[in-house]
N, C-alpha and C positions, 0 to 999 in steps of 0.2 A: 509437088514438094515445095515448099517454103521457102523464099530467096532463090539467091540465084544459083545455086548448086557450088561448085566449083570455080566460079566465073569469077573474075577480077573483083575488089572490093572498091570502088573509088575512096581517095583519100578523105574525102566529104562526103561521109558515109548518111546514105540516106536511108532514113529509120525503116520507112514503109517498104514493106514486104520482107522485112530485115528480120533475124530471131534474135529473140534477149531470153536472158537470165539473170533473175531477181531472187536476191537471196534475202529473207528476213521478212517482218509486219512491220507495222509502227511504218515510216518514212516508207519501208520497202512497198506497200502497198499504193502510195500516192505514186510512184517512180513509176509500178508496172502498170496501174493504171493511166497513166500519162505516154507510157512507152506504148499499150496498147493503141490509144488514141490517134497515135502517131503513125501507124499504121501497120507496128511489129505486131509479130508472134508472140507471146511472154510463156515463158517457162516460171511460175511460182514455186522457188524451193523454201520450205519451212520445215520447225518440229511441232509447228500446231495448225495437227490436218485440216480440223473446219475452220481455224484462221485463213490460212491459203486458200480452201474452198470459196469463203465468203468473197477473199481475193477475186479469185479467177469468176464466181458470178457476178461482180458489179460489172465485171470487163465482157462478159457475154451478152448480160444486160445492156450494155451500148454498143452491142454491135462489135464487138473486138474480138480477138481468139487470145487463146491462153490454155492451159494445163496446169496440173499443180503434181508436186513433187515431191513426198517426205524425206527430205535430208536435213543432217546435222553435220553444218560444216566443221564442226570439230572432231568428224570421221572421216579417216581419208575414203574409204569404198563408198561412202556417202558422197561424197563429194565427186569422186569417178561417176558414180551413178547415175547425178543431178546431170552432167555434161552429156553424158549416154543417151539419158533422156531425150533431154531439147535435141540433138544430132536422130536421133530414133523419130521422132514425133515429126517435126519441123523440117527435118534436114540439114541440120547444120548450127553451128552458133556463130552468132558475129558481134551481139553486145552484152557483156557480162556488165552486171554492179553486185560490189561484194556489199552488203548494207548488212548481215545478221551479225550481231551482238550483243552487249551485254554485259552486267557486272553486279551479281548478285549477292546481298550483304550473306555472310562477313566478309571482313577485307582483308588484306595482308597488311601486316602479319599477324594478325587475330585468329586468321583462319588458317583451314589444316592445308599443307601445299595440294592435295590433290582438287579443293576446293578453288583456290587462286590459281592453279594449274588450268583447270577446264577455262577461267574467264583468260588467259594466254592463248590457250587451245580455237576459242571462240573467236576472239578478236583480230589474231594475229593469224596465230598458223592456220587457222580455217581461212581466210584474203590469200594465203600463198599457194593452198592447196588449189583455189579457186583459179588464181591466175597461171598455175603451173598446167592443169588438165584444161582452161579455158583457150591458153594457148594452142595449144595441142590441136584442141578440133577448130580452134580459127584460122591456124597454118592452112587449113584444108581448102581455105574459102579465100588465101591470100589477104586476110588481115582482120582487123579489127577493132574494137575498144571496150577497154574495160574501165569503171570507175567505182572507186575504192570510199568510203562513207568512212571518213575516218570520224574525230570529234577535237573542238578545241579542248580538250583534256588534255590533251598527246600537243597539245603548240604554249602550255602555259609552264612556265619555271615561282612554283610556288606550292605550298601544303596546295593536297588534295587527299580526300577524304578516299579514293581507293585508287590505289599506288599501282595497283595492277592495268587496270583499264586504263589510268592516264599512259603506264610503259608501254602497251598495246598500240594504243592507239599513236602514240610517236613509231612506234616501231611502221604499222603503213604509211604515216606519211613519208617516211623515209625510204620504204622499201618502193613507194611511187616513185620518187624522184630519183630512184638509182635505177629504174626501169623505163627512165626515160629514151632510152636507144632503141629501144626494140622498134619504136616508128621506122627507125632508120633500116633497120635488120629484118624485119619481119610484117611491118605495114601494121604492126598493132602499137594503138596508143593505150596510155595507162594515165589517168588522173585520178585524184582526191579531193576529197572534200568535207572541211572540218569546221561544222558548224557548233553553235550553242546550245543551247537550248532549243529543242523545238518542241512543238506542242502536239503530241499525238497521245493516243488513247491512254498508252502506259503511262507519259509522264501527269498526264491529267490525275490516273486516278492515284498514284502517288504524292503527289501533292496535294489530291484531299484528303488525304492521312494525314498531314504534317500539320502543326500548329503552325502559326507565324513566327512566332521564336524559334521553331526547329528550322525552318526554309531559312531565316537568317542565319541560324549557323551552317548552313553548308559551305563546303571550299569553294564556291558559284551560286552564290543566289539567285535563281530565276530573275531575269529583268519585266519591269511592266507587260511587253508583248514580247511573245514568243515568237518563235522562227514560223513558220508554218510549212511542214512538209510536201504541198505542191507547188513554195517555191525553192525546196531541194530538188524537186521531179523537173521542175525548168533549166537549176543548174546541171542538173546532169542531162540535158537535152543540148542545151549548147556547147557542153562538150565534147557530145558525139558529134556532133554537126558542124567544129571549129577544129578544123585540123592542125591547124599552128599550136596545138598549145599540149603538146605529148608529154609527158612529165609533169605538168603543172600541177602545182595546190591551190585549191580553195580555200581562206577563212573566213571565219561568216562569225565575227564575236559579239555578244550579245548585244542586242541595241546599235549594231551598227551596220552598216553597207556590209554584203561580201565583198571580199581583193581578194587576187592572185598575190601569191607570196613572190618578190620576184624572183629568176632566175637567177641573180647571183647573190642572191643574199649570202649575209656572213653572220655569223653570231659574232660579237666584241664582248671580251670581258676587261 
């Protein structure tokens, strides 16, 4: 069986022989590959089977273990199921990252509510459903971590071109930083991480649809270089690995270093 069963989790949680759970493509795939590397188990949950598939083969291909898992976390049984899993296969979870989202045109309020409803569903309450049954089976194994892929959409106060994914997306960073006890209570940390742009397959081929006059009108125009999602797979390696920093935000705004937001920030108006 996979980790260490029930045994103590040390506060510096060490990846190797550890189980994760990777929700999403795009970044999710650099993450569970990297998590792989590192010497976990990786559970791949997605709604695009031979995506995950491909997933879970680069990872076998180097030598790594992994599974893959059809779920949409914007279903709670789905979401039961994806945890069911890695605990069935592996033995147990200990590192969740909620990464699957999304916000697919039209926008609100253009679009009909059941359609900005599912990009709610996705972004938000599918990270709570994740962290509610992630807890659950990490209680098991006396603790854990989970990291939340939020976006800086959800950290900017200005037009943005879908109103939904930017409420989303503030709504995890928020719900990180008010889940910052559970270190204290339950040995499980919870961080976030809310980058710009990065450049992975979807944004790529997105952008080669767009003219140059359409990329400048967006509410964020792409900057010269993109983020690259194996150095999201890094940020979320040193936060399972950095136990001091439970509650913490990442931003990562375009063209520049990521920070930690600090701990007592204030908004002033």
């Amino acid at each position: 069986m996979w980790g260490g069963g029930s045994e103590e989790v040390d506060s510096v949680l060490d990846i190797q022989t550890r189980v994760a759970l990777v929700t999403g493509a795009g970044i999710g795939r650099a993450i569970a590959v990297r998590l792989a590397h590192e010497g976990a188990a990786v559970v791949v949950a997605d709604i695009d089977e031979d995506g995950g598939a491909e997933t879970v083969r680069q990872i076998e291909a180097d030598g790594g273990c992994a599974a893959f898992v059809l779920a949409d976390v914007a279903v709670e049984a789905d979401v039961r199921a994806m945890v069911a899993f890695a605990e069935q296969r592996f033995g147990g979870l200990d590192i969740l990252v909620n990464n699957a989202g999304g916000a697919p045109e039209p926008y609100f309020p253009n679009a009909e509510p059941e359609h900005w409803g599912r990009t709610l569903d996705v972004n938000l309450r599918g990270v709570m459903l994740g962290i509610q049954f992630g807890i659950w089976a990490m209680r098991k194994r006396k603790g854990g971590v989970i990291v939340n892929i939020s976006s800086m959409a959800g950290m900017i106060y200005q037009p943005y071109g879908a109103p939904e994914y930017a409420a989303s997306k503030a709504g995890v960073v928020h719900l990180t930083a008010a889940l910052g006890s559970l270190n204290g209570t339950l040995g499980i940390r919870v961080n976030c991480i809310c980058p710009g742009w990065v450049e992975t397959e979807a944004v790529q081929r997105s952008l080669a649809t767009m003219t140059p006059e359409e990329i400048e009108q967006l509410s964020v125009p792409p900057p010269p270089v993109l983020i690259q999602p194996e150095e999201i797979a890094d940020a979320v390696v040193m936060f399972i690995q950095d136990d001091i920093l439970a509650g913490r935000v990442m931003v990562w705004p375009d063209g520049e270093p990521c920070q930690l937001v600090p701990v007592d920030a204030r908004y002033r108006y």
